[in-house]
C-alpha positions in Angstrom: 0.0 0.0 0.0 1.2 3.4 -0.3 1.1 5.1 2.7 3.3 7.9 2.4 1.5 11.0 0.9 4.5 12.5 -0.8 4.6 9.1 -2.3 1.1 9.0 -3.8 1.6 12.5 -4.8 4.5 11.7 -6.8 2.4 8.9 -8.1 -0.1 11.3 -9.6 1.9 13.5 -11.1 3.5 10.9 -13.2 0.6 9.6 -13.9 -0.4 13.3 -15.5 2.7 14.0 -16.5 2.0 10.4 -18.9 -0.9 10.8 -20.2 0.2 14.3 -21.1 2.9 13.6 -23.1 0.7 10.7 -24.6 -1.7 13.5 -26.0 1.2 15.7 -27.2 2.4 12.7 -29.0 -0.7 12.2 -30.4 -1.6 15.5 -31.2 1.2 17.8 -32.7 2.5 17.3 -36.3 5.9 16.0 -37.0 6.4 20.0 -38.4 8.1 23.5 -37.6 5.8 25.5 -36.1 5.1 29.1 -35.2 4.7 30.5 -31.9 1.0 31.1 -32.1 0.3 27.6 -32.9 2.4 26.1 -29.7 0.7 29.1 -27.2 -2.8 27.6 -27.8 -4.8 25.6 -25.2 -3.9 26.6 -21.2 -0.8 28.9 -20.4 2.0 30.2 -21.9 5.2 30.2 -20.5 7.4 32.3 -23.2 10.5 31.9 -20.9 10.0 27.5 -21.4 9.6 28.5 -25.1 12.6 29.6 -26.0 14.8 26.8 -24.4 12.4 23.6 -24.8 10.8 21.8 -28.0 7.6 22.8 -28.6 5.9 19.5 -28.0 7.5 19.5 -23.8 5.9 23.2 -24.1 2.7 21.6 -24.9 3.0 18.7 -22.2 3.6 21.8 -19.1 0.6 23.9 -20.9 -1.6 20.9 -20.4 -0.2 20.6 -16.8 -0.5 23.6 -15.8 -3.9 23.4 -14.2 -3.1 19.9 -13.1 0.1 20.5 -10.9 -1.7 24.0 -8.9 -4.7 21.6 -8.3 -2.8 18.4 -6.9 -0.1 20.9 -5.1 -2.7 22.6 -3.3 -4.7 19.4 -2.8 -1.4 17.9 -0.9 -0.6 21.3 1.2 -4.6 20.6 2.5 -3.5 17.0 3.6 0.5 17.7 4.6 -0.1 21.4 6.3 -3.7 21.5 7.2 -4.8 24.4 4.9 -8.2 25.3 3.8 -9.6 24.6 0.9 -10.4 28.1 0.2 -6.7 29.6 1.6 -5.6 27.1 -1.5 -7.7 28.4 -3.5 -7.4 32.6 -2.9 -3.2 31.9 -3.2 -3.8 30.2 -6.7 -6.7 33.2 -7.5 -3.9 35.5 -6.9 -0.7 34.0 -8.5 -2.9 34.0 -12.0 -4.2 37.4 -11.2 -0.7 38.0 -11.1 0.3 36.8 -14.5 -2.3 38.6 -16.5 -0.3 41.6 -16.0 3.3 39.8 -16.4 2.4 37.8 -19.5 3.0 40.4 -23.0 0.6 40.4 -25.4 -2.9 40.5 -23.7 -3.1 36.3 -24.7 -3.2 35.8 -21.1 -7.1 36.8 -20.5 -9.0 37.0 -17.8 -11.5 34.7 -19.7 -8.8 32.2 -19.9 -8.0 32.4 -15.9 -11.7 32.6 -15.2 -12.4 29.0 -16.6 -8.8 27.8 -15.5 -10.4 28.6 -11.7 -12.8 26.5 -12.4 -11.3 23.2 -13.7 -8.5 23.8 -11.0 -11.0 23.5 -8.1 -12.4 20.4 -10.1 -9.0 18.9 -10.1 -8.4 19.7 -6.2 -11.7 17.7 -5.3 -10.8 15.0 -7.6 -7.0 14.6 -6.4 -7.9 15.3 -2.6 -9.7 11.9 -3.4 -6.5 10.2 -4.4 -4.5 11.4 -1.2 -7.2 10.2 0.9 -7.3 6.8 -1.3 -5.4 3.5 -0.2 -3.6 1.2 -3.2 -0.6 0.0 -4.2 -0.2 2.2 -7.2 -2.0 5.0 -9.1 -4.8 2.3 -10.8 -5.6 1.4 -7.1 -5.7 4.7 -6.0 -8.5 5.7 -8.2 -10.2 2.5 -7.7 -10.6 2.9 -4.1 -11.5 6.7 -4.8 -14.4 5.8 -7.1 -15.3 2.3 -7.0 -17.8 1.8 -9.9 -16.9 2.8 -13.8 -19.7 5.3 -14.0 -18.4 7.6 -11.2 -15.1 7.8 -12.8 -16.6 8.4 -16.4 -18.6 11.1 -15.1 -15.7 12.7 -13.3 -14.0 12.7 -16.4 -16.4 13.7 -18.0 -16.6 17.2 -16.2 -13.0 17.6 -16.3 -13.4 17.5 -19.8 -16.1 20.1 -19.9 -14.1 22.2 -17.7 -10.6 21.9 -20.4 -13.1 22.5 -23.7 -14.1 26.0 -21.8 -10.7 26.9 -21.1 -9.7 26.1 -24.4 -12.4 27.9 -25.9 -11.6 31.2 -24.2 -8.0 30.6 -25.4 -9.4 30.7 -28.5 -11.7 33.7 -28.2 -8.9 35.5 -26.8 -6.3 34.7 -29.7 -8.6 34.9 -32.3 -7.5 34.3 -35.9 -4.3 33.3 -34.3 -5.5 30.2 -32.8 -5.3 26.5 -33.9 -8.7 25.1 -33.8 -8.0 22.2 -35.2 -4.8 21.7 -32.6 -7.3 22.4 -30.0 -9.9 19.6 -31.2 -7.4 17.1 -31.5 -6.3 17.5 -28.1 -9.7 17.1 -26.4 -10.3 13.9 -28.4 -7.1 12.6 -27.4 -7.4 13.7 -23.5 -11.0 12.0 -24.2 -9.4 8.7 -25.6 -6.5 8.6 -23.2 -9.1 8.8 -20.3 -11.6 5.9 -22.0 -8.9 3.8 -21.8 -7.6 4.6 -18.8 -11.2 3.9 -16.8 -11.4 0.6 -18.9 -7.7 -0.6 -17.8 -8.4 0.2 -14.4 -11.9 -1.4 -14.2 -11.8 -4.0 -16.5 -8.7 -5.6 -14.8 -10.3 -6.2 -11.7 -13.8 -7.4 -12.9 -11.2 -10.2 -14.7 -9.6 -10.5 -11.3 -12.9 -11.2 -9.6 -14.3 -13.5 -12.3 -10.7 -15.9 -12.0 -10.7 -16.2 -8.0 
């Protein structure tokens, strides 16, 4: 069992950190491309840019959301804090960046719907911290128990990405990829399908052998 929460913590971020580089596989183009079409679906980190490929930019844009959520999920568990003190330091470090990222491509439209997948994603991985297993397919397992309340997790999270990605594009306009942006919600919508199936299916077989 993992016991340890820096353990299952680390367990969850690769876990993300996976599945996010699956979809960036899976969704860039084996092609140059410009800025505009890498800056597309959550944040943009112009410092990462210039010293990364494009497709690891893509993989920490995806993240983004992902790593505030399950950091401040973990400082609830490890130091006691509020779910609301978690929340008012993320609501002010994106504040923040509005004015600190050039351009005006950082919108307030963006971070509004951000906010609200990140509060999502602090429920859903406060679940996992709280969760016993001996691994991250256990860990979700014992957090949901039946297929249908993980698919319907899932599919709010998914909800919650397609609105942030469609105030990215609202905000960049003609300068956004909208075909880069559908591709990466049906691949974050496959990788998830199979993930629930893997993680369910393997212990209905387990049941059916003993």
């Amino acid at each position: 069992m993992i016991s340890d929460l820096k353990k299952k913590y680390n367990v969850i971020l690769s876990h993300e950190t996976a599945v996010a580089r699956s979809v960036a596989l899976a969704t860039i183009k084996p092609r140059p491309f410009s800025v505009w079409e890498v800056l597309i679906p959550i944040i943009f980190i112009f410092g990462y840019m210039r010293s990364k490929e494009n497709r690891e930019v893509f993989v920490q844009n995806i993240l983004f959301t992902k790593k505030m959520a399950l950091q401040a999920a973990f400082d609830m568990f490890k130091k006691g804090r509020t779910r609301e003190t978690e929340m008012e330091q993320i609501r002010s470090k994106t504040r923040e960046m509005i004015a600190t990222i050039p351009g005006g491509i950082y919108s307030d439209a963006i971070r509004h719907e951000q906010l609200k997948e990140i509060e999502l994603l602090i429920d859903h991985y406060g679940r996992l911290l709280n969760s016993e297993g001996e691994d991250y397919d256990s860990l979700v397992f014992d957090a949901y128990r039946t297929p249908q309340r993980l698919s319907e997790f899932f599919g709010r999270l998914q909800e919650a990405e397609e609105s942030v990605g469609r105030a990215a594009h609202n905000t960049l306009g003609d300068n956004a990829d909208a075909s880069m942006l559908e591709r990466m919600n049906t691949n974050l919508r496959n990788a998830r399908l199979k993930i629930a199936e893997k993680i369910f299916n393997s212990r209905l077989q387990s049941q059916n052998a003993q």
